[in-house]
C-alpha positions in Angstrom: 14.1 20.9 5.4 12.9 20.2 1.7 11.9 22.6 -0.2 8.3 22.4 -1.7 7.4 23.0 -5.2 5.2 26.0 -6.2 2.0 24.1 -8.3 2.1 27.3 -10.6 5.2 25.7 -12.3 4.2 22.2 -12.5 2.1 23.4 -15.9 5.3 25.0 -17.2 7.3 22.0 -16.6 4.8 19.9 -18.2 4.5 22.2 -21.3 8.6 21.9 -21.7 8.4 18.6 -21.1 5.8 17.9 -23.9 7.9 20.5 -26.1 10.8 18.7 -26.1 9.4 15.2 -27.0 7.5 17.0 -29.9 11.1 18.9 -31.0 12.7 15.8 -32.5 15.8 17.4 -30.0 17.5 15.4 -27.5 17.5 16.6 -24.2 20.3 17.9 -24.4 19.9 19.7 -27.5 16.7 20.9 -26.0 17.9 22.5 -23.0 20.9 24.1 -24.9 18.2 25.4 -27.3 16.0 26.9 -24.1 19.1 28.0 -22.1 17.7 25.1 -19.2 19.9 22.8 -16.9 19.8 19.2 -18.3 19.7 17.9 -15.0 17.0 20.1 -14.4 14.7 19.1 -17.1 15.3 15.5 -16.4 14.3 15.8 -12.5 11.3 17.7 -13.3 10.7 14.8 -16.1 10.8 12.5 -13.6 8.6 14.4 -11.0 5.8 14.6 -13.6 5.9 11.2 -14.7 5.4 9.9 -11.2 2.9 12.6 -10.4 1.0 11.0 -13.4 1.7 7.9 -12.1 0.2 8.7 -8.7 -2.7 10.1 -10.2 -3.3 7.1 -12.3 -2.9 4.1 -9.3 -6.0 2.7 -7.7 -7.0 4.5 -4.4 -6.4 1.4 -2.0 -9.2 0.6 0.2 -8.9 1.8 3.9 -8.1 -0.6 6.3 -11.2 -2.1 8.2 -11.1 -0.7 11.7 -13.8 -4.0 12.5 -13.5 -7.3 11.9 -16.2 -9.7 12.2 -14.7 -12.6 14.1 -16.9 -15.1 15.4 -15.7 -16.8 18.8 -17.9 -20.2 20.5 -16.8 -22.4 23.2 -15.4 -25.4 22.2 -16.6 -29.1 23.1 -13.6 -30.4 25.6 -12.8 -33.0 28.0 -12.9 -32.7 31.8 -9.4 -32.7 31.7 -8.2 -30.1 29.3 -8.3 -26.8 29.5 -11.7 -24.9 27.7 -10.1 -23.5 24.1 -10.9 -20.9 22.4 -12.5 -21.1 18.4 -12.5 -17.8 16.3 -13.8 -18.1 12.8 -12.1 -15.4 11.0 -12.9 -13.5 7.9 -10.2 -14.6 6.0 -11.2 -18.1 6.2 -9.6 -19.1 9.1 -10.7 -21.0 11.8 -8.2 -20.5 15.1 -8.6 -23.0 17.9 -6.6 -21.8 20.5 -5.9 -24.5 24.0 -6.1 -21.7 26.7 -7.6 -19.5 29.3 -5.4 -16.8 28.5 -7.9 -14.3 26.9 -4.8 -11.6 26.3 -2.9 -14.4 24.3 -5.8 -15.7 22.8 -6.6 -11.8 21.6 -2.8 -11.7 20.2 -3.3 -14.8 18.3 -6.9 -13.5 16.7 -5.2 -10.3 15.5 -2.2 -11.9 13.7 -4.1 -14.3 12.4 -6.8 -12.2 11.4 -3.8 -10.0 9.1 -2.5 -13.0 7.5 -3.1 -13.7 4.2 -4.3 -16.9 3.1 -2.7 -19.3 0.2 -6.2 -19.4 -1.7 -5.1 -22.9 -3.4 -3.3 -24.7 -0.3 -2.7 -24.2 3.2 -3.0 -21.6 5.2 
């Protein structure tokens, strides 16, 4: 089981890290100079700089848990069998030539995910 860091040392680690880029030292010379594992100080570099990263990224939006679709019956011949039409939000209009409401559902949710070429087809 990994071990979790203790947040008290993250401000240490960051103060070290900022010492050492103000030092005009290498790394190296650095952690000689401090009496700190290399290796140490360049995982814990590494840490901070994707904690900051992290911290910096766009929360992404949550996932809708609805999706408007809009479904009609669709004008058919006596001889064919009544399709299915779902206008979807992502532009997409789904005709499907069935009955099958559980394959028609199937086909509305992956379509619904795709994404759309916004210049082509789709």
């Amino acid at each position: 089981m990994p071990r979790t860091s203790d947040p008290k040392v993250h401000p240490l680690w960051r103060e070290r890290v900022r010492r050492q880029a103000q030092s005009g030292l290498t790394i190296a010379q650095f952690c000689a100079q401090e009496r700190l594992s290399a290796k140490l100080f360049y995982a814990w570099k590494r840490r901070l700089q994707l904690i900051e990263f992290e911290d910096r990224r766009p929360a992404l939006p949550a996932p809708a848990a609805f999706l408007p679709v809009t479904v009609r019956l669709a004008e058919r011949a006596a001889h064919e069998p009544l399709p299915i039409e779902a206008d979807l939000p992502n532009g997409v209009r789904l005709r499907i030539p069935t009955t099958n409401a559980g394959l028609a559902c199937r086909l509305v949710r992956a379509v619904a995910g795709a994404r759309t070429n916004p210049g082509g087809s789709r």
